[in-house]
C-alpha positions as CSV (number, residue, x, y, z in Angstrom):
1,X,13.6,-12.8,-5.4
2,X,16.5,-15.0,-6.4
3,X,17.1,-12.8,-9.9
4,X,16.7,-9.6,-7.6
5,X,18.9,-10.6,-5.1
6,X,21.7,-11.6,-7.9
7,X,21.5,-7.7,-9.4
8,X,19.9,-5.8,-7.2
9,X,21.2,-2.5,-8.6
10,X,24.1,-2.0,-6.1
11,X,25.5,1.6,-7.2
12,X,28.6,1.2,-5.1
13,X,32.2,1.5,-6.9
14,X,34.5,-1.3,-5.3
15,X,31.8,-3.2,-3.1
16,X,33.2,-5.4,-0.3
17,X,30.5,-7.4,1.2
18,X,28.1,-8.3,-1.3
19,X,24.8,-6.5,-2.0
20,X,22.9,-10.0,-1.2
21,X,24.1,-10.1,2.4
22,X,22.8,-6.7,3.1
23,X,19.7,-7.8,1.3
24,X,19.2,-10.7,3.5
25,X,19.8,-8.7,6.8
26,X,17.9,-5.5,5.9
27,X,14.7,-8.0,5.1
28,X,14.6,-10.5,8.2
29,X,15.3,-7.6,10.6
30,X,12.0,-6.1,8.6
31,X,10.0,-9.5,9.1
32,X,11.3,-9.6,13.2
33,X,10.1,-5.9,13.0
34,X,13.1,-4.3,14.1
35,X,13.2,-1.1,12.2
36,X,16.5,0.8,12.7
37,X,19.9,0.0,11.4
38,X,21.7,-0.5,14.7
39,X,19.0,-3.3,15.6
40,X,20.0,-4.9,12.4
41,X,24.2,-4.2,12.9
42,X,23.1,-6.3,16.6
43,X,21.4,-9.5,14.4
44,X,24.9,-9.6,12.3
45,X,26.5,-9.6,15.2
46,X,24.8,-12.0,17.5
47,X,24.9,-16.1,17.0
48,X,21.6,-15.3,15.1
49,X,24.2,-14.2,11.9
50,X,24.4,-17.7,10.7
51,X,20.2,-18.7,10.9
52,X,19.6,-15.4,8.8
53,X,22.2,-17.1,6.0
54,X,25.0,-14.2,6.7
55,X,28.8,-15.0,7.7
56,X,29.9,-11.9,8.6
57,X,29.1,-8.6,10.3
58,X,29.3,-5.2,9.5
59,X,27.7,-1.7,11.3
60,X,25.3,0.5,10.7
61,X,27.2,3.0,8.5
62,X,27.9,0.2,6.1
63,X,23.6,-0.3,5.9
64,X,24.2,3.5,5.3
65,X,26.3,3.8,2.4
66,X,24.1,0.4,1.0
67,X,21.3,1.9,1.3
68,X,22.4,5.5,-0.5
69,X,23.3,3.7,-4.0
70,X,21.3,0.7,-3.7
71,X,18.4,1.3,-6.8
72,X,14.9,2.1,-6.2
73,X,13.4,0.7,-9.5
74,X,15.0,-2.9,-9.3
75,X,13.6,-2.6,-5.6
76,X,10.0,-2.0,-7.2
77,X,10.2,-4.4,-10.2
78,X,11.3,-6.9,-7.3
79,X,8.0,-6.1,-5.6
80,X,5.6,-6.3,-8.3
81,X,7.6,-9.2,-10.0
82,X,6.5,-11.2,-6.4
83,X,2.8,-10.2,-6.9
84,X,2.8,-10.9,-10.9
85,X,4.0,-14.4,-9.4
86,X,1.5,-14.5,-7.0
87,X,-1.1,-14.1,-9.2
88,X,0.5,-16.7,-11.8
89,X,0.3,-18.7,-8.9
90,X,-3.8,-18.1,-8.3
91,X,-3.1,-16.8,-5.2
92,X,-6.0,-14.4,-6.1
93,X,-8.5,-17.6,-7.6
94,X,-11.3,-16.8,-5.5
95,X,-11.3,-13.2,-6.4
96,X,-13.4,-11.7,-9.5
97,X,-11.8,-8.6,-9.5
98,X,-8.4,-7.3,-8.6
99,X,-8.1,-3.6,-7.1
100,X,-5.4,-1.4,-6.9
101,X,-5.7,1.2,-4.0
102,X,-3.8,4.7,-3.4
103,X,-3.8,6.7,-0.6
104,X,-1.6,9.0,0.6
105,X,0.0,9.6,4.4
106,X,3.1,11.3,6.5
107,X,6.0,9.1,7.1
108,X,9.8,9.8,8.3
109,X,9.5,12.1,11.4
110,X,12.2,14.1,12.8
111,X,12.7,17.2,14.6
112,X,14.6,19.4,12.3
113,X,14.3,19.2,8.7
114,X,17.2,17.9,7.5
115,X,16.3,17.9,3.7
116,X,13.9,19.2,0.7
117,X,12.1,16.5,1.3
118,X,11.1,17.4,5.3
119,X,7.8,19.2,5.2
120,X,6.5,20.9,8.8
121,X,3.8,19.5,11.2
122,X,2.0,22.1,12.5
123,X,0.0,21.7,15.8
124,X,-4.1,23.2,16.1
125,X,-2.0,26.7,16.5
126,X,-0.5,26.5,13.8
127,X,2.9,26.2,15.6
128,X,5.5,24.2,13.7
129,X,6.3,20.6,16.3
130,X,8.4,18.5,13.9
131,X,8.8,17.5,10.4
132,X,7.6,14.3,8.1
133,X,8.2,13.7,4.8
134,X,4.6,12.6,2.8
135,X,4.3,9.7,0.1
136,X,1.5,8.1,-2.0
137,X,1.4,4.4,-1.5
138,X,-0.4,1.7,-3.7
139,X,-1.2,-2.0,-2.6
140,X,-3.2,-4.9,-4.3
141,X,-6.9,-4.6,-3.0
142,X,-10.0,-6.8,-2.5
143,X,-8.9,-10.1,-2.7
144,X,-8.5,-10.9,1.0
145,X,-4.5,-10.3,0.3
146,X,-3.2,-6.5,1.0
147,X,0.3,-6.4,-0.5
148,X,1.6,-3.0,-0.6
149,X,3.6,-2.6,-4.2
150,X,4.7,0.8,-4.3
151,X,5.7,4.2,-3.0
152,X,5.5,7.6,-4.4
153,X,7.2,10.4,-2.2
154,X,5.8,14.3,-2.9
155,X,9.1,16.4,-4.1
156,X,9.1,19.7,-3.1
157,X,5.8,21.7,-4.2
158,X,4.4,18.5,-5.5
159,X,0.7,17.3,-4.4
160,X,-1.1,14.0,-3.5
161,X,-3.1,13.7,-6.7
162,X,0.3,14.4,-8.6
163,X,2.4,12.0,-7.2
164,X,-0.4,9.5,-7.5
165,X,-0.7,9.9,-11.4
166,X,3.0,9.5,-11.4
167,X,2.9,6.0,-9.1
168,X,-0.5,4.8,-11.1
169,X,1.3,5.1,-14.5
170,X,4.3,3.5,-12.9
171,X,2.9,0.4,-11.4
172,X,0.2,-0.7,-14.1
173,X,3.2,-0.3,-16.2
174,X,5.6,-2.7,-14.1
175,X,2.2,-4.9,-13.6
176,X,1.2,-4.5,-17.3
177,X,-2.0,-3.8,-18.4
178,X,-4.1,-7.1,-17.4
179,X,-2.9,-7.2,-14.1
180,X,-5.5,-5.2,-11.9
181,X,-9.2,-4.3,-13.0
182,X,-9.9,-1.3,-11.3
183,X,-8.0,2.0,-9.2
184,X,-10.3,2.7,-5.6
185,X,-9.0,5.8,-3.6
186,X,-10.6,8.6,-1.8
187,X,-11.9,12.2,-2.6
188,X,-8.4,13.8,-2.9
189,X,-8.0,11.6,-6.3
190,X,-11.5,12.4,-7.7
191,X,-10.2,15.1,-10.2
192,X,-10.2,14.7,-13.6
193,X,-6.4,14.4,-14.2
194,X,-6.0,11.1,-12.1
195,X,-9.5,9.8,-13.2
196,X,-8.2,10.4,-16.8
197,X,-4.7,8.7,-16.0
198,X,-6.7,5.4,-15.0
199,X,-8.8,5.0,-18.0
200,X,-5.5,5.6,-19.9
201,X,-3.9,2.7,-18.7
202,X,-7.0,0.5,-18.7
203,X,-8.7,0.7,-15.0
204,X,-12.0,1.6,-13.8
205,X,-12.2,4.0,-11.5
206,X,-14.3,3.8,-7.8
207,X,-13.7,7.0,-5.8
208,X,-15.3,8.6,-2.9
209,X,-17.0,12.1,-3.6
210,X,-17.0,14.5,-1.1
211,X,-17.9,18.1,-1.2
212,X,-14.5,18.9,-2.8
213,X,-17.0,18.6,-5.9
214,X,-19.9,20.6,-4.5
215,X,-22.5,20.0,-8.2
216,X,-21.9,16.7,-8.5
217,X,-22.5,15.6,-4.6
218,X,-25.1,17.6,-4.1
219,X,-27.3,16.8,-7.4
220,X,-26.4,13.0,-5.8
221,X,-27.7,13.9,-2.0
222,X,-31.1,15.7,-3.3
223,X,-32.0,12.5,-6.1
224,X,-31.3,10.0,-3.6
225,X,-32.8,11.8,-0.9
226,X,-36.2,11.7,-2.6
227,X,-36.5,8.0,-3.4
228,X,-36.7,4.4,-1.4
229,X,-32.9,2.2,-1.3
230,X,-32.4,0.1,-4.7
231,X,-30.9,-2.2,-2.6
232,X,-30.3,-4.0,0.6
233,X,-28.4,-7.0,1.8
234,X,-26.4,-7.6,5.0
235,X,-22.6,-7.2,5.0
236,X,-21.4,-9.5,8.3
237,X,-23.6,-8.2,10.5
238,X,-24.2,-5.1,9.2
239,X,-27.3,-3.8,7.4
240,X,-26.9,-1.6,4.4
241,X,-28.9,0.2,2.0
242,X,-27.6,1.2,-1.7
243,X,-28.7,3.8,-4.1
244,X,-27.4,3.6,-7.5
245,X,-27.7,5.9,-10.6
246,X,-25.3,6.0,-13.6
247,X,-26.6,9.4,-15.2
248,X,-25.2,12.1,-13.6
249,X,-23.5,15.0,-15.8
250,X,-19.5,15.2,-15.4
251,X,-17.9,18.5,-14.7
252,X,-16.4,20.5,-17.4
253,X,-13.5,19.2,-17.2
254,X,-14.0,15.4,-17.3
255,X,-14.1,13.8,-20.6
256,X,-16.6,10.7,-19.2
257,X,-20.1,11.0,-20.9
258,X,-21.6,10.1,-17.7
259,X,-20.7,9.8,-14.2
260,X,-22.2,7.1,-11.5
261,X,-23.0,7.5,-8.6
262,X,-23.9,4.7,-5.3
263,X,-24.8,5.9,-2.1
264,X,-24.6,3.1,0.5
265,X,-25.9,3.5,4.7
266,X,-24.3,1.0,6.3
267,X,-26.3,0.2,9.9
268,X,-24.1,-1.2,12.6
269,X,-25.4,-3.3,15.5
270,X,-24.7,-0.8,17.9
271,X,-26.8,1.5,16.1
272,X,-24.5,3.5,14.6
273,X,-25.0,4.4,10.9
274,X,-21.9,5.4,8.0
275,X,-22.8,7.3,5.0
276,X,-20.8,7.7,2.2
277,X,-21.1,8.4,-1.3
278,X,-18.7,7.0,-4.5
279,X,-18.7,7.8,-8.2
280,X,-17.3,4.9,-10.9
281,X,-17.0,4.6,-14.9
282,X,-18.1,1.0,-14.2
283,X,-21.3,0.0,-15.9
284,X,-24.3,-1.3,-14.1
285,X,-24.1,-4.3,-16.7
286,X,-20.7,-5.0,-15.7
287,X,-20.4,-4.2,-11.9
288,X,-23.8,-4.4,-9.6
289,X,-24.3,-1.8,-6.6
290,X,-23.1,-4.6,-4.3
291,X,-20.2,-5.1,-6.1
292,X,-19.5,-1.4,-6.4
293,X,-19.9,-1.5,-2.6
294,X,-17.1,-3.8,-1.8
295,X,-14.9,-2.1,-4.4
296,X,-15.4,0.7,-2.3
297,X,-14.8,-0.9,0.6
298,X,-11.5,-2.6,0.0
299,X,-10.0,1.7,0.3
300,X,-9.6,0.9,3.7
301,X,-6.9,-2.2,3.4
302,X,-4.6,0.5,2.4
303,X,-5.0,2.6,5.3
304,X,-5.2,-0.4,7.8
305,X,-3.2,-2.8,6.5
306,X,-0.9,-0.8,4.6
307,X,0.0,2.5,6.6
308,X,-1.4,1.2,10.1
309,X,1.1,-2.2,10.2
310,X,3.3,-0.2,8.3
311,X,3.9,2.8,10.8
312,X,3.0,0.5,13.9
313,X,4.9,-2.3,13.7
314,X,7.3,-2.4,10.3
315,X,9.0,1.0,10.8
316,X,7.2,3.5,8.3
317,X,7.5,6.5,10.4
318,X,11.2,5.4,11.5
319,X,14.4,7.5,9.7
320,X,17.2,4.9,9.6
321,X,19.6,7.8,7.2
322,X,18.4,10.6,6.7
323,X,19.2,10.3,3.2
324,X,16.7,10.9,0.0
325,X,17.7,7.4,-1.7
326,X,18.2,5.6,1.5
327,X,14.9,6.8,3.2
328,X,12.9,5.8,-0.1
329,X,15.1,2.0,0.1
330,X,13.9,1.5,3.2
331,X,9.9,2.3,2.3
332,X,10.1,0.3,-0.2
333,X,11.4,-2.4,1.6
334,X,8.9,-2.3,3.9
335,X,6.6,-2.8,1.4
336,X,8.2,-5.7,0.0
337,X,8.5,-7.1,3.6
338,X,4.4,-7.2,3.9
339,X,4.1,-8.0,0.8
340,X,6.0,-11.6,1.1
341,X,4.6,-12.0,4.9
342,X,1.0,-12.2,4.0
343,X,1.7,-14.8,0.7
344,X,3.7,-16.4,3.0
345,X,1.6,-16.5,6.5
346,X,-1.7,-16.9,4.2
347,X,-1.2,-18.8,1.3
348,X,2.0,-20.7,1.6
349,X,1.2,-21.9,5.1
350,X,-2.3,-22.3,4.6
351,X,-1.8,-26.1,3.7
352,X,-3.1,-28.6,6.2
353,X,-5.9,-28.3,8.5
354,X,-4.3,-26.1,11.1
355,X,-5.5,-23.1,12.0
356,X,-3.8,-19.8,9.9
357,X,-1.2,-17.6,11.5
358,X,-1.6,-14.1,13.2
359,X,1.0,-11.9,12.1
360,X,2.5,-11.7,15.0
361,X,2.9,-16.0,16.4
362,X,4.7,-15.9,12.7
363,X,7.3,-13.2,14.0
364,X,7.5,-15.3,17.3
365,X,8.7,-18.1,15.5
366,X,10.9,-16.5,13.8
367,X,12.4,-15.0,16.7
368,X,12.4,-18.7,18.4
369,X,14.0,-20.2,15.2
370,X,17.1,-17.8,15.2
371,X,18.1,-19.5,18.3
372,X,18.7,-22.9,16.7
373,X,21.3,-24.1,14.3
374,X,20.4,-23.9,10.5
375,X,21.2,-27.3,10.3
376,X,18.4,-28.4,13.1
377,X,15.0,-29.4,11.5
């Protein structure tokens, strides 16, 4: 963060407060999880300036113009140079294999549309109610860490899948090669483009099949329909059953020479029972059903720890400027700010025999701590 912070890409012409200051502001208002500019113009101008490391104060339109030249791509190497790090650091020891999830979601509401990007939300009538602008995000997967990396945003007439193979080739490229073992997303992404994009840059592939490929799923439902579980084991306190075959014939258009395919029933102790079904170029000899399983599994970090915190409590669905560049700045950041929380509040602080953080006693404390002076222990 220090190299980021001295050239962070500032496009302006004659800048008068330094880049770094807005950095610093734009971040701890993030981590207190204030999410519009005019909360953080308050902080710069309240006796909290000084505990944040700022010595002078500025408004809102200043955060605007900031935010409308500041670059994107030393924003993302940033990101990914603090999980590289991270894992340099073993902060992933305990984990055999590293994931990388995508998924896509609407973000940025307004009422109008206000720019190319603003695509309409239509209620069950069809009736346009507001607009949102739609992105593909990717976060580090299955290793008991969710750190968000990345953000794609659809341009006009783009697609998930699209942006997606644009953000995979990105990231494994900032990451390099070794980083991550293996992409997991859900059934929009199982077409042979983005499946083909992931073995390019050296990544298994685990994602959910749905009817959206009608052969494949239901050659899958009527073999495994016939025959007993290969598997079971308990997850928690769930039950589930596994069904596993790696010799199933790819669609025309993907180059694999086979496809495989686990079905897991996952029993719930209420009673309940989830079904769901996920091909993979990993081979039995290398990745077990079980394993395959949690692979799976880890799909829904992104969505619960990446778009849920994200939209709930850092901000995701806030416009700060409506602005293409300043609206992408401030995903991003948001990305970055859950992506130093959690190696903070979980490994950083794990030292001692205390008992680990929630989320949000760690954004009490740092509300408590801009009260003091930075001099106080």
């Amino acid at each position: 963060m220090r190299s980021y912070f001295r050239s962070p890409g500032d496009g302006r012409v004659r800048p008068q407060i330094p880049a770094v200051v807005f950095l610093r502001v734009l971040l701890a208002a993030r981590l207190l999880r204030e999410v519009s500019f005019l909360a953080a113009e308050e902080l710069v101008r309240s006796p909290a300036r000084r505990a944040i490391g700022v010595r002078m104060s500025f408004g809102d339109d200043a955060l605007e113009y900031f935010t409308e030249r500041l670059s994107a791509d030393r924003l993302r190497e940033a990101t990914v140079g603090v999980a590289r790090k991270a894992k340099r650091n073993k902060a992933f020891q305990d984990s055999r294999w590293i994931g990388l999830a995508f998924d896509g979601s609407g973000v940025g509401r307004s009422r109008d549309k206000r720019c190319e990007g603003c695509r309409p939300v239509r209620n069950q009538k069809q009736e346009i109610v507001g607009y949102h602008h739609k992105l593909v995000m990717v976060s580090v997967v299955g290793t008991g860490l969710s750190l968000p990396l990345d953000v794609e945003p659809y341009g006009p007439g783009d697609s998930e899948y699209a942006a997606g193979q644009r953000l995979l080739r990105r990231v494994v490229k900032n990451l390099g090669v070794r980083f991550a073992d293996f992409a997991v997303a859900d059934g929009e992404f199982a077409t042979a483009p983005f499946l083909h994009a992931a073995g390019d840059v050296g990544l298994k592939v685990v994602a959910r099949l749905k009817e959206n490929l009608p052969e494949l799923y239901e050659a899958a439902q009527r073999r495994f329909s016939c025959k007993p579980p290969d598997r079971k084991f308990r997850d928690g306190r769930d039950w589930v059953e596994i069904w596993d075959a790696d010799d199933f014939d790819p669609w025309n258009t993907l180059r694999w020479v086979t496809v495989r395919v686990i079905r897991y029933r996952q029993h719930k102790p209420d009673g309940s029972v989830v079904e769901a079904c996920w091909l993979t170029d990993w081979p039995k000899s290398e990745a077990g059903s079980q394993a395959v399983y949690h692979m799976a599994k880890s799909r829904w970090e992104i969505e619960n720890q990446g778009f849920n915190d994200g939209k709930n409590r850092y901000g995701l669905e806030h416009i700060c400027h409506h602005h293409p560049n300043s609206l992408l700045i401030n995903w991003l950041l948001i990305a970055l700010t859950l992506t130093l929380e959690r190696l903070y509040r979980n490994r950083y602080l794990h030292r001692g025999n205390h008992t680990p953080l929630q989320p949000v006693t760690l954004v009490r404390l740092l509300w408590m701590s801009l009260g003091k002076s930075p001099d106080s222990s």
